[in-house]
DSSP file (Angstrom, degrees, kcal/mol; ACC not computed):
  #  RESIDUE AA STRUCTURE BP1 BP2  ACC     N-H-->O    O-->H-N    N-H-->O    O-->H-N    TCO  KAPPA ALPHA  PHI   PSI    X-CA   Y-CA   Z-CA
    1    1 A X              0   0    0      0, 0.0     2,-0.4     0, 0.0    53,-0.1   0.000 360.0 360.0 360.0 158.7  -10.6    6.8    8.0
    2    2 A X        -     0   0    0     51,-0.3     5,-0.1     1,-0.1    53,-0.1  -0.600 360.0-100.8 -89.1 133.9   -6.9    7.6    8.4
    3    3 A X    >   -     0   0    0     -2,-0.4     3,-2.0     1,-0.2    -1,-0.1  -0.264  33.8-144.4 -50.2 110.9   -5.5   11.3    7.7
    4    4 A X  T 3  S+     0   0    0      1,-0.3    -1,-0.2     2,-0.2    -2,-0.1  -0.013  92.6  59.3 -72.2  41.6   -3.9   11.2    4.3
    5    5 A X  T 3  S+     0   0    0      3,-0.0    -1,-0.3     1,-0.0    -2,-0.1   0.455  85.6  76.5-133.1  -5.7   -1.4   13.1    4.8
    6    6 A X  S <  S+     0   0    0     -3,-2.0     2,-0.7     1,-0.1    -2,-0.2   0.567  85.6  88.2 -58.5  -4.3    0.2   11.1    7.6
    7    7 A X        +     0   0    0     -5,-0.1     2,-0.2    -4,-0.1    -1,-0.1  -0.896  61.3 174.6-115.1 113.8    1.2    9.0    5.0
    8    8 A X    >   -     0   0    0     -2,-0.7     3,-1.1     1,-0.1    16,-0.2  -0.567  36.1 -78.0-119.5-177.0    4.3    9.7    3.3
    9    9 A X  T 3  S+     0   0    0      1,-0.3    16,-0.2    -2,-0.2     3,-0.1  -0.518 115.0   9.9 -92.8 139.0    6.6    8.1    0.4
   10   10 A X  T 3  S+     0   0    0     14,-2.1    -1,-0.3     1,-0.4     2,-0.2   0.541  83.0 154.4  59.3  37.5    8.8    5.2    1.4
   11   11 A X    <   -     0   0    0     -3,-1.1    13,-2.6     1,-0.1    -1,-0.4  -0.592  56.8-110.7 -80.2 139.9    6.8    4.9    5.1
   12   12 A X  E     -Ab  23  60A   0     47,-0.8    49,-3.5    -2,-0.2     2,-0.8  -0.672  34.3-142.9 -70.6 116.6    7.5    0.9    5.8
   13   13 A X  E     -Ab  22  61A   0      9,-3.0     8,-3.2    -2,-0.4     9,-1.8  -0.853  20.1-172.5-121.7 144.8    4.1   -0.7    5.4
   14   14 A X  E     -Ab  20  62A   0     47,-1.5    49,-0.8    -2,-0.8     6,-0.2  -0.874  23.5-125.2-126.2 109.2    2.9   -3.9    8.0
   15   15 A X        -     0   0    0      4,-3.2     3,-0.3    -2,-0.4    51,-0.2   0.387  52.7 -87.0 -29.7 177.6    0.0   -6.3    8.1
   16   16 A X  S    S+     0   0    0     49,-2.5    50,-0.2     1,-0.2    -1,-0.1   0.908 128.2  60.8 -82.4 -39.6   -1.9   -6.3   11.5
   17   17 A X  S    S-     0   0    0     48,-0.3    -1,-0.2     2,-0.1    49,-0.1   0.591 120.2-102.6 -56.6  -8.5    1.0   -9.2   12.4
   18   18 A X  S    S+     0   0    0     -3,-0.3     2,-0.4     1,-0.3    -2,-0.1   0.430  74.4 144.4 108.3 -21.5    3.7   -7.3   12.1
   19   19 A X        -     0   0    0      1,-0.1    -4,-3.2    -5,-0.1    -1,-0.3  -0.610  54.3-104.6-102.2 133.3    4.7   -8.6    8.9
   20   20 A X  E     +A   14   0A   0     -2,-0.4    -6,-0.2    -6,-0.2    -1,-0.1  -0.112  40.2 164.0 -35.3 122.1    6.4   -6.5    5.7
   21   21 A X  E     -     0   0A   0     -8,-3.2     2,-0.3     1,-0.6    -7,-0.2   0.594  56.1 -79.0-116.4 -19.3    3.9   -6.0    3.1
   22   22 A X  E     -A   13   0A   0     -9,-1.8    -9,-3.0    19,-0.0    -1,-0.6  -0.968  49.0 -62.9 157.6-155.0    5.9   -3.3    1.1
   23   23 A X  E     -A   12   0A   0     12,-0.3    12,-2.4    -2,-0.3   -11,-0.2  -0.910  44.5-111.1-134.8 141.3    7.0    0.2    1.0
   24   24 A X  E     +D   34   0B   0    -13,-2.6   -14,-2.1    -2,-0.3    10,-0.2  -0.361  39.7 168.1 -60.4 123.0    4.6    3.6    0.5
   25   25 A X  E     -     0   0B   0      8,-1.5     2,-0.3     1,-0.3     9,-0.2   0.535  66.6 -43.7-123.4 -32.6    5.4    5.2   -3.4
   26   26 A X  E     -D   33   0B   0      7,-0.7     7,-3.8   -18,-0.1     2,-0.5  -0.982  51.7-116.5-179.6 151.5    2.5    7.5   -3.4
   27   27 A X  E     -D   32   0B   0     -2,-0.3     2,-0.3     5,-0.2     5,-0.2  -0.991  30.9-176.9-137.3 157.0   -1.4    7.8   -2.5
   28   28 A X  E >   -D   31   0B   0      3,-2.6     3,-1.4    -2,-0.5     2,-0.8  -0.972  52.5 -36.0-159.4 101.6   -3.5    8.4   -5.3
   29   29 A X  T 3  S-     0   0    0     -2,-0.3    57,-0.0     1,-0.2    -2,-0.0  -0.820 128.5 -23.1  75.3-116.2   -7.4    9.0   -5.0
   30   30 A X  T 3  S+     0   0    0     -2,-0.8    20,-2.0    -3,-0.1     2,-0.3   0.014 121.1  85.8-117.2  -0.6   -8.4    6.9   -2.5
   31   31 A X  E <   -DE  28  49B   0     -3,-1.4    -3,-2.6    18,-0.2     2,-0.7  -0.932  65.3-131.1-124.1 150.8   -5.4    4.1   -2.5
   32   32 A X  E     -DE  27  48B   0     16,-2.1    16,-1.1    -2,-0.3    -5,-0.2  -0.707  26.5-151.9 -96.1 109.1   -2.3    3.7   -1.1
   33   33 A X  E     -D   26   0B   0     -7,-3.8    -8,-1.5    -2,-0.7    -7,-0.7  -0.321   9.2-142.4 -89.5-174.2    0.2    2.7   -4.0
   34   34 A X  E     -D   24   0B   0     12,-0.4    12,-0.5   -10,-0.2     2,-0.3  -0.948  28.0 -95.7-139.7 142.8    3.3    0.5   -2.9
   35   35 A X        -     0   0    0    -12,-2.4     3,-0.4    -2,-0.4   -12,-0.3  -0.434  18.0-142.8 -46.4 117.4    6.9    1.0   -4.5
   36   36 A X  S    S+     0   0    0     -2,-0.3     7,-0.7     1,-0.2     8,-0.3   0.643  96.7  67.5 -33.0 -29.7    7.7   -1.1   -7.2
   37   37 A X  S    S+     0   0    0      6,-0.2    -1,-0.2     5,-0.1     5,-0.1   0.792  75.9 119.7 -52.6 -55.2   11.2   -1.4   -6.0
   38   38 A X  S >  S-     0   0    0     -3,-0.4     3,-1.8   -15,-0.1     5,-0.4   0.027  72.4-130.5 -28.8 119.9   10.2   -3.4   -2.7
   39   39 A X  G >  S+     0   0    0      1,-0.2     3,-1.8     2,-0.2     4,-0.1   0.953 108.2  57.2 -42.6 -67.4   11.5   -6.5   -2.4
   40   40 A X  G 3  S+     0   0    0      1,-0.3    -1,-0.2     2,-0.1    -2,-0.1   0.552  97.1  74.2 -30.6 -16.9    7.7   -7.9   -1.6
   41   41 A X  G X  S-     0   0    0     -3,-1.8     3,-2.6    -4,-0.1    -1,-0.3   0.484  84.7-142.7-105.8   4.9    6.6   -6.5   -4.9
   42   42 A X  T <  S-     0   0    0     -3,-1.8    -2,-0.1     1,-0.3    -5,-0.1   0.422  71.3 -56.7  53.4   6.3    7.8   -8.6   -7.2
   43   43 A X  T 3  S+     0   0    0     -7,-0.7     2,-0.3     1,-0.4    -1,-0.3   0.639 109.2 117.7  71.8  36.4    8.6   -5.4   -9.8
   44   44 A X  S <  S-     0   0    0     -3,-2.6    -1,-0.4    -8,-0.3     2,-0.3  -0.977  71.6-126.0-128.4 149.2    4.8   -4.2   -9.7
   45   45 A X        -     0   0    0     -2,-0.3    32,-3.7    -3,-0.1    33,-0.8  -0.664  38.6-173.7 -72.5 135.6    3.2   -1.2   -8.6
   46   46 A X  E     -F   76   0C   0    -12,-0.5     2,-0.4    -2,-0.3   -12,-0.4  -0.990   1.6-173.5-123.3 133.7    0.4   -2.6   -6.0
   47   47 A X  E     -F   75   0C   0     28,-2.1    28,-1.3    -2,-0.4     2,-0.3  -0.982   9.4-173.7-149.7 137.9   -2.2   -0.6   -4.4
   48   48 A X  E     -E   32   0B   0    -16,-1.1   -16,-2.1    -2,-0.4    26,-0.1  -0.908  33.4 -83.8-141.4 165.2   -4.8   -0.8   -1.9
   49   49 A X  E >   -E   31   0B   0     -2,-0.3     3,-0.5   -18,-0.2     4,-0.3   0.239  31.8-122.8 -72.7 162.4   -7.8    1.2   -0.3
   50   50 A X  T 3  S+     0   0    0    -20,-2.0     2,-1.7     1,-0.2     3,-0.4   0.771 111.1  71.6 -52.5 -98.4   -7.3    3.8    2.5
   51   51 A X  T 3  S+     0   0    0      1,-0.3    -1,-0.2   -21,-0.1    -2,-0.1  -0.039  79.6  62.2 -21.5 -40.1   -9.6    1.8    4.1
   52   52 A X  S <  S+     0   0    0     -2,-1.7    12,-1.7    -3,-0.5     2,-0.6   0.522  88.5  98.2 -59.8 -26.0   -7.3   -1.0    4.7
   53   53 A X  E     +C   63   0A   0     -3,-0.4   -51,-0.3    -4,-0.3    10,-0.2  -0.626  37.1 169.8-103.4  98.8   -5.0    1.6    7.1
   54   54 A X  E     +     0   0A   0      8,-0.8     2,-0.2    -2,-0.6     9,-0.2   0.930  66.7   5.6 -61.1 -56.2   -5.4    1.6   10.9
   55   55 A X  E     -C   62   0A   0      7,-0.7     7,-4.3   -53,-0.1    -1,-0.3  -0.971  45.3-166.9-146.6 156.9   -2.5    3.6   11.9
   56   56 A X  E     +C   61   0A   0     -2,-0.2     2,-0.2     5,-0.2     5,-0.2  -0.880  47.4 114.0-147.6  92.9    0.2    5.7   10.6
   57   57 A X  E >   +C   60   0A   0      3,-1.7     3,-1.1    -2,-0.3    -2,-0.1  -0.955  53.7  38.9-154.0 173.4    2.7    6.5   13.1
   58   58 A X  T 3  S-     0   0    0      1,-0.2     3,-0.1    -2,-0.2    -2,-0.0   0.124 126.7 -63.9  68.2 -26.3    6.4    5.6   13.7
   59   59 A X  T 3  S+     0   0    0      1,-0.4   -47,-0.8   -47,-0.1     2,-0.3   0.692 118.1  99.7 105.2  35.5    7.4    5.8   10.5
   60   60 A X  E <   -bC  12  57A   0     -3,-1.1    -3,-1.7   -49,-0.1     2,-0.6  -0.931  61.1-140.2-157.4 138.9    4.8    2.5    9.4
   61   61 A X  E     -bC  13  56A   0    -49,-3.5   -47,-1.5    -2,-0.3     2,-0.7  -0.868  20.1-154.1-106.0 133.2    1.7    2.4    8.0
   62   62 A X  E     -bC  14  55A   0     -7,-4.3    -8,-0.8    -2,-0.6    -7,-0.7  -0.694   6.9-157.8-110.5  84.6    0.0   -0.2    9.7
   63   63 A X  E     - C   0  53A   0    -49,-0.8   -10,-0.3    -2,-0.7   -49,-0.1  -0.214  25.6-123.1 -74.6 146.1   -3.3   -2.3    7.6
   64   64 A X  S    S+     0   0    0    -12,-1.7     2,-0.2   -48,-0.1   -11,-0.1  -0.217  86.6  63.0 -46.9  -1.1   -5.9   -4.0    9.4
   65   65 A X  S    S-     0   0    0    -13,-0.2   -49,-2.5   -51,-0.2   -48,-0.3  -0.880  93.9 -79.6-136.4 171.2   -5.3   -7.2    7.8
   66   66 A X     >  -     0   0    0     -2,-0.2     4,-1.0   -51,-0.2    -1,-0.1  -0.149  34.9-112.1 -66.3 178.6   -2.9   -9.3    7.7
   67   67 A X  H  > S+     0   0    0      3,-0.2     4,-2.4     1,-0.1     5,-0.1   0.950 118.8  39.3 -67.5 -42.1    0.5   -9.2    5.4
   68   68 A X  H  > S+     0   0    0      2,-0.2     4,-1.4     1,-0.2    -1,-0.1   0.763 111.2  49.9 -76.6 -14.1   -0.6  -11.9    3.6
   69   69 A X  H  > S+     0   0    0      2,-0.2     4,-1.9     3,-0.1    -1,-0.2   0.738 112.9  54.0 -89.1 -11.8   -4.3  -11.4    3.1
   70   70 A X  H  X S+     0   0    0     -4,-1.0     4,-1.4     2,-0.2    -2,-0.2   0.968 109.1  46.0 -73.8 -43.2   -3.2   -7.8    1.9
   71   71 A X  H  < S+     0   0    0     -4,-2.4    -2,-0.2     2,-0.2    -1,-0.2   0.820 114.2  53.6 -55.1 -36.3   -1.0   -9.4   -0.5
   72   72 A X  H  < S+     0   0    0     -4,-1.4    -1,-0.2     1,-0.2    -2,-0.2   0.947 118.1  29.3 -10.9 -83.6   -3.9  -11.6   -1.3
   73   73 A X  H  < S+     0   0    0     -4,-1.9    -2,-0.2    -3,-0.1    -1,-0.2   0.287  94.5 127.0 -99.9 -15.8   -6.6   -9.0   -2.0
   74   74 A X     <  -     0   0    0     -4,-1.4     2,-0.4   -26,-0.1   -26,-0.2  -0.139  57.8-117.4 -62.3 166.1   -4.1   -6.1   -3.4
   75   75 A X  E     -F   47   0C   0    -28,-1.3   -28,-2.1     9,-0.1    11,-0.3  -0.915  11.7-121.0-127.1 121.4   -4.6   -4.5   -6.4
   76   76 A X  E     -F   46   0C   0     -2,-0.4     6,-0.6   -30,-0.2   -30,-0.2  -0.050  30.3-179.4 -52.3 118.5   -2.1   -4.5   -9.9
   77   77 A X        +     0   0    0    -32,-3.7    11,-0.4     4,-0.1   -31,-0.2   0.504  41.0 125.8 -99.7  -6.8   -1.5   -0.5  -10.4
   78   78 A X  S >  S-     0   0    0    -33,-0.8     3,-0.5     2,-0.1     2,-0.3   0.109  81.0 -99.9  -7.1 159.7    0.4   -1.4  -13.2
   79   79 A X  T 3  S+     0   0    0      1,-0.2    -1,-0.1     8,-0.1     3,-0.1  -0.774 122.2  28.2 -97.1 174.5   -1.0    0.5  -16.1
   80   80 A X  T 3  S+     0   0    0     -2,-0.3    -1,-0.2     2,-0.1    -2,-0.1   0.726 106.5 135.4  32.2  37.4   -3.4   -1.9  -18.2
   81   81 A X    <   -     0   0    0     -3,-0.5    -4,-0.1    -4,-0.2    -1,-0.1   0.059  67.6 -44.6 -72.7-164.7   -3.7   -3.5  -14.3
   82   82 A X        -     0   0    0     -6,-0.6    -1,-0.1     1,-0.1    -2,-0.1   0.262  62.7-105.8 -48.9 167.8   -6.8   -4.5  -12.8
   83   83 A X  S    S+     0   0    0      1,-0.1    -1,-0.1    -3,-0.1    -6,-0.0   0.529 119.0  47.9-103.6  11.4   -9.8   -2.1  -13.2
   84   84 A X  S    S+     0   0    0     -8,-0.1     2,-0.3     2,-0.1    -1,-0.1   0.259  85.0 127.6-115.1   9.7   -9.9   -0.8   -9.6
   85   85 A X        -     0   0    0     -9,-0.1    -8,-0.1     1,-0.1    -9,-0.1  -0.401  63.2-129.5 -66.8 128.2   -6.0   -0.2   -9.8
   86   86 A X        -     0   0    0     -2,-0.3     2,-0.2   -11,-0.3   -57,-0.1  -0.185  34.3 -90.6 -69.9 175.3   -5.4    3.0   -8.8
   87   87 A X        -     0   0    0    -59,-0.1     3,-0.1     1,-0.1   -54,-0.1  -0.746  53.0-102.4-109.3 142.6   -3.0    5.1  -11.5
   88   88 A X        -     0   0    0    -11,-0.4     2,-0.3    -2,-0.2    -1,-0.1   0.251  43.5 -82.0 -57.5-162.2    0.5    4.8  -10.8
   89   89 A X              0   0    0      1,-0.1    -1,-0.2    -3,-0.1   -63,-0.1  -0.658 360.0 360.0 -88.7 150.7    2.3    7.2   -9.3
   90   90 A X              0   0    0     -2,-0.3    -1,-0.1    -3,-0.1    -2,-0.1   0.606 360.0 360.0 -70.8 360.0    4.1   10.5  -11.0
């Protein structure tokens, strides 16, 4: 699994194509939550596992899937979100 602490707030993060999936707000237990702000985010917090994270270098964190099956498969951090959303960020 990838060293959390390579991963910092507002790192650009990219599908396995290449492609925008949003922007780093915080990681929080074991998921990586995504700015709300982000164009890509529609005005929700979104969040998805470490797991998902190949590399974190350049100044992008780079998922193992694509941008769209991560958009897919991400998870509402909203609060009353999903029940595996991770809690937003402080």
């Amino acid at each position: 699994m990838i060293d959390r602490s390579k991963i910092i707030e507002h790192m650009k993060v990219v599908g396995s194509d290449g492609q925008h999936v949003g922007t780093v707000d915080c990681v929080k237990e074991e998921n990586v939550v995504l700015a709300k702000n982000d164009p890509a985010a529609g005005g929700k917090h979104h969040s998805f596992p470490l797991d998902w994270v190949s590399t974190a270098d350049d100044g992008k964190l780079r998922l193992n899937k694509t941008a769209d099956i991560a958009k897919q498969n991400w998870f509402d951090a909203e609060p009353g979100g999903e029940a595996r959303a991770a809690p937003v960020c402080p």
